[in-house]
N, C-alpha and C positions, 0 to 999 in steps of 0.2 A: 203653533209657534208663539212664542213668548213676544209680543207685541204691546203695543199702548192700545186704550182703551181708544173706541169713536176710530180704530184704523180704517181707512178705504177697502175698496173689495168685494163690497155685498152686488155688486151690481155686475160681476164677470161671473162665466162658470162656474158651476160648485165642483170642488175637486169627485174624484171618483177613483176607485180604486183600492187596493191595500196599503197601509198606512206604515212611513217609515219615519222616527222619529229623531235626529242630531240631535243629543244634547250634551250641556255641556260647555258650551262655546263661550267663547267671545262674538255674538250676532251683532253685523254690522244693519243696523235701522235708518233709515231715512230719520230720524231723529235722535239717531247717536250710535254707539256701540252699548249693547250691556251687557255684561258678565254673565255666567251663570246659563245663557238663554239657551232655546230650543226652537229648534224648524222641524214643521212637520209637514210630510209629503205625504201625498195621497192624489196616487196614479200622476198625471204631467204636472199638477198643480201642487201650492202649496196650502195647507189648512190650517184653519182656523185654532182646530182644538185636537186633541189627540186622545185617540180609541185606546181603553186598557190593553187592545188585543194586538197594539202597534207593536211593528220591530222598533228595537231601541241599540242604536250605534253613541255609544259616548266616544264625545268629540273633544275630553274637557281640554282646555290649556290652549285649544287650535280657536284659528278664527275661520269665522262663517261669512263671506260675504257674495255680493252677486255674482252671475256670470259674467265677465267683461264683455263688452260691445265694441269691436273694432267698425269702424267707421272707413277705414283709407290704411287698404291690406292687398298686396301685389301678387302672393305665394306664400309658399312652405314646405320643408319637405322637399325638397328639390323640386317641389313644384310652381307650374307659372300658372295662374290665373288670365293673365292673355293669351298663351299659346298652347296651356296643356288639353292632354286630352282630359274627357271626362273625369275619367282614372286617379287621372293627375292631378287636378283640381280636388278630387274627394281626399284624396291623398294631402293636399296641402291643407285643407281645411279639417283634417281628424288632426295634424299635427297639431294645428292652433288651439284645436281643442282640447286638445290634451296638458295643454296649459294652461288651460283658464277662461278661453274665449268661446264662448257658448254661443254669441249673434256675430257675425261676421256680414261684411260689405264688401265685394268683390269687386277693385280697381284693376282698370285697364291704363294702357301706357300709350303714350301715340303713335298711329299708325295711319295706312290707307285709311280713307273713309268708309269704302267696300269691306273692308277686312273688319274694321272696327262694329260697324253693322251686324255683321254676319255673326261676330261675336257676341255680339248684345244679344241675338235669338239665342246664341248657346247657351249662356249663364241665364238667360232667362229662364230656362227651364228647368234649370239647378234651382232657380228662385223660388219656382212654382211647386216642385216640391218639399219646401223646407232645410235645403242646405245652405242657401245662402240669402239673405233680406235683402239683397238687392245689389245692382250694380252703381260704381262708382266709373264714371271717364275722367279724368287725369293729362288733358289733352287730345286731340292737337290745336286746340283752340290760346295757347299759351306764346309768354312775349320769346323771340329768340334770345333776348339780351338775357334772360332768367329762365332758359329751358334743362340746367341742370342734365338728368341723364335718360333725356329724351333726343329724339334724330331731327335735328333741325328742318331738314328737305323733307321731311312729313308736316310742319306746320304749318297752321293756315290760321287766318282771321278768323274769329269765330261768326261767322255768318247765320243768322237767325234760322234759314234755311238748313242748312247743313246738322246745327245743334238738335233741330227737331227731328230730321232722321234719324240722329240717335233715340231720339225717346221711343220715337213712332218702333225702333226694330226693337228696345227693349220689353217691348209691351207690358208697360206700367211698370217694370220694375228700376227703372231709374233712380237713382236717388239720389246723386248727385253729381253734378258736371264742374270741374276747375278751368276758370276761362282766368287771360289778365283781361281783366274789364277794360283800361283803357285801347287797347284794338280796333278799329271799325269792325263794327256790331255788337262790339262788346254789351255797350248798356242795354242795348234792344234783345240780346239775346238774354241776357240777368233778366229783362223783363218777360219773356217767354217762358224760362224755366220756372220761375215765379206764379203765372199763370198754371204751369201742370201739375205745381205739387213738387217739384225738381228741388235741389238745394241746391244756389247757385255757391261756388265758393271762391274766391278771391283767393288766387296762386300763379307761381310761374310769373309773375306780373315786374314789370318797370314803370308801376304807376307813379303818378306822385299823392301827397295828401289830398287834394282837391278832387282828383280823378275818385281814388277809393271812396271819401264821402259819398261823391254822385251813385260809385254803382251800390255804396248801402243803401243808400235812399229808395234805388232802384229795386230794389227786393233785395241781393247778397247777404247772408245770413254767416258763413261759414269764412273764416281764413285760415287755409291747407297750407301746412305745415308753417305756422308763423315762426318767423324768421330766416328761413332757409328760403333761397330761389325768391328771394325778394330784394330791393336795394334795404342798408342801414338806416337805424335809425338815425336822423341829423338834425344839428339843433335849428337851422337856416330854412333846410328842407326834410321835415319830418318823415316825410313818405308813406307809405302805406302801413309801416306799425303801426305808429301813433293814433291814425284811424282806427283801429283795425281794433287796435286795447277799447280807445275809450269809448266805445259805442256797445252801448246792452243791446242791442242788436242782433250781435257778432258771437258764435262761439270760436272760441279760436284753438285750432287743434295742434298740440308741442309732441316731438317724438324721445321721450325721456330713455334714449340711450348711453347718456353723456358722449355721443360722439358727435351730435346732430345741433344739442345744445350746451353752453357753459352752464352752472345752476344756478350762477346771476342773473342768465335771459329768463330758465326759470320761474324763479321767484320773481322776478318782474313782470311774467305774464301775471300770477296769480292773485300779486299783489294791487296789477290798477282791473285787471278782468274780471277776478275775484273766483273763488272755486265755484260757482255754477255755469262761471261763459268757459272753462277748460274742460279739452276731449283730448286725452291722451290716444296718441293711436301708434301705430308699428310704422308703418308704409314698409312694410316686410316685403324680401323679393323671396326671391327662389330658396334662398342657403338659410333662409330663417328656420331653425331646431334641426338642419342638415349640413353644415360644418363649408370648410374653406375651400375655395377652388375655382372652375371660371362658369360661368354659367352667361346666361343672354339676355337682355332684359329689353324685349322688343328684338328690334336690330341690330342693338349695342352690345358688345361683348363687356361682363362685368369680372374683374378677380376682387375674389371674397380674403382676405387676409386678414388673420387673428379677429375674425367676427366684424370686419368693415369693408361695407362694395364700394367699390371707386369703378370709374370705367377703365378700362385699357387703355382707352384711348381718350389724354387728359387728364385723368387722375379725379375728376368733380364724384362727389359721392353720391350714389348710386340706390335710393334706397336706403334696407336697414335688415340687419336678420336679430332683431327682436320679437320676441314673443310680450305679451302683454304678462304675464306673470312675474316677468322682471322689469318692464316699467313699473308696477306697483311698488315689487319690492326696495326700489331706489328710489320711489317717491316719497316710504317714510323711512328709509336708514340713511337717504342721503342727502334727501332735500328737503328732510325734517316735514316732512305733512304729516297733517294725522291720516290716522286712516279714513275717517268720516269724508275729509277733503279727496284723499284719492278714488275711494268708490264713485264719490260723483263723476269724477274726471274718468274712470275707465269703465261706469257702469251707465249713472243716472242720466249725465247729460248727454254722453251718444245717444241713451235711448229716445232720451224727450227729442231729441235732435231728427229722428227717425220716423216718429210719430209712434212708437212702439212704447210709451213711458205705462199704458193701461195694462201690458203683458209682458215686460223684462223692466232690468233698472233695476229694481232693489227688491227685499224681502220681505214681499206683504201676499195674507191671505188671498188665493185666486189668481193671485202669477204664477209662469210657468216658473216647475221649479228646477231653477236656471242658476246655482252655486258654485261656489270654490271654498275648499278646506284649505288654509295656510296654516303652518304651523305656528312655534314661535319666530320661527326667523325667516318668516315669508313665503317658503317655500310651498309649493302646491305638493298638496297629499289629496285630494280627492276633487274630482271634478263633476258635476252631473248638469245632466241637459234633459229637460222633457220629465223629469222623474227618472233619467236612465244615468247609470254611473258610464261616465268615459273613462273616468280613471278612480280606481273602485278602493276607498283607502284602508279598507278590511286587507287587502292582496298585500299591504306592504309597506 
């Protein structure tokens, strides 16, 4: 791979395998894009240097950049990550795959506590094999004033207790739990998850400024879905934006469907957060790359109309049926980023966010090789994960 010199890497697995060479590209690098470049795979990983005896796929005119890392992802595929079956769930995540998203984080929606548990063991073993890096809960530890399109009569305070049974049935794969911190036990529970290695994330919330400083201090790292399911920003009482932007702390996660955000909130995240504290994510339900109609999201009946869930009941939206492959592509046709800034946003900073940044995130010698082919106009023509094509762009 066409890289700068002194790049990181010597210190992970050496790749193995037969060697397959992109060249060609436009390669997006942790320290820029450059013309011209080449990535070379060998077996899951990607390599250093490239064997005369490599296959060679020219890539020229397309760009090269990481696998995207969704972070806070419901379904796909008509499927639900809370309530499908196995099946289902693989089914939802080959869909996501096939557009771009190589590391995925499986969010759960609010429910019983029983049910939610029992869940955690499911997707944990989805974890433990390699389908999914972990689970995300999304409630029911969230305020009613800001519960969006979750069941009210499922929520509860987030009780320090209760959050850790979460962790305790996901058996380490937890990664991150959205509480409103101001709650009783909110702060004691941000300080628990904090303690396991948990992301705590500040969502769902009717906190004010004051409140969300206290639960950053407290450990809270993450704020889910900034701007949505939160109060406004106000010049009297700023509330939990205002915190939420100006603290390097915080990554703050935006869902760049334009239906979720104006490109003014946008560019206002990126411009006081700056592109390293932004993680582009989906919060995709069920109809994400599976088309209109009514589907469940938990308890709540959703209708998907011209690619936007609202509930049935209330009309509040629902979710998203985005795929990551088209947040990028609107990041730089529509909201003018480059591309260097959106990789971060859909690749590096999920990853570091994860603790995953030593083996996905970007395109360096010794990561897994975890890519997406765009053309010129965005679109995904080849996908691989592991060294394996999901979507193979010799086929077409």
């Amino acid at each position: 791979m066409a890289t700068p010199s002194g790049a990181r890497g010597t210190a992970r697995p050496a790749p193995t395998g037969p060697q397959t060479v992109l060249k060609g590209a436009h390669v997006a690098l942790p320290t820029g894009v450059i013309d011209n470049g080449q990535v070379v795979v060998e077996g899951d990983r990607i390599a250093a240097t490239a064997q005369e005896n490599a296959q060679v796929i020219d890539v020229t005119g397309h760009y090269l950049v990481p696998g995207f890392v969704d972070i806070h992802n419901h379904g796909g595929g008509g499927a639900s990550f809370t309530s499908g079956t196995v099946e289902d769930v693989l089914q939802g995540i080959d869909t996501h795959r096939r557009h771009g998203t190589t590391t995925l984080v499986a969010s759960t929606v609010t429910g019983d506590m029983d049910f939610l548990a029992q869940r955690a063991g499911f997707l944990s073993e989805l974890a433990e094999q390699g389908d999914i890096a972990g689970i995300h809960f999304e409630g029911p530890f969230i305020s009613p004033c800001r519960k969006g399109a979750h069941s009210e009569e499922l929520l509860r305070d987030p009780d320090p207790a209760e959050v850790r049974k979460l962790i305790d049935a996901a058996r380490g794969w937890a990664r991150m739990v959205t509480l409103a911190t101001e709650l009783p036990g909110g702060i004691d529970s941000v300080r628990l998850l904090a303690e396991h290695g948990v992301i705590a994330a500040i969502g769902h919330t009717d906190a004010t400024y004051e409140q969300t400083v206290e639960a950053i201090d407290a450990g809270a790292t993450v704020a889910t879905h900034l701007f949505n399911a939160m109060p406004a920003l106000g010049h009297r009482a700023p509330g939990p934006i205002a915190a939420l932007l100006e603290d390097d702390r915080i990554t703050v996660e935006l869902i760049n469907d334009g239906t979720h955000l104006h490109p003014a909130s946008l560019q206002l995240a990126f411009h006081h957060a700056g592109a390293d504290r932004v993680a582009f994510i989906t919060d995709a339900m069920d109809a994400a790359g599976f088309g209109d109609g009514r589907y469940m999201l938990g308890p709540l009946e959703v209708e998907v109309a011209d690619g936007v869930a609202r509930l049935v009941e209330g009309g509040s939206i629902a979710g998203s049926t985005l795929t990551l492959d088209r947040a990028f592509k609107r990041a730089v046709t529509v909201d003018r980023l480059s591309v260097e800034d959106a990789v971060k946003a859909l690749s590096a900073n999920p990853a570091r966010l994860l603790g995953l940044s030593d083996t996905i995130g970007s395109l360096e010698p010794g990561k897994y090789a975890d890519l997406v082919i765009l053309d010129d106009a965005y679109e995904v023509k080849g996908v691989m994960r592991r060294g394996h094509w999901v979507v193979d762009p010799r086929l077409g």
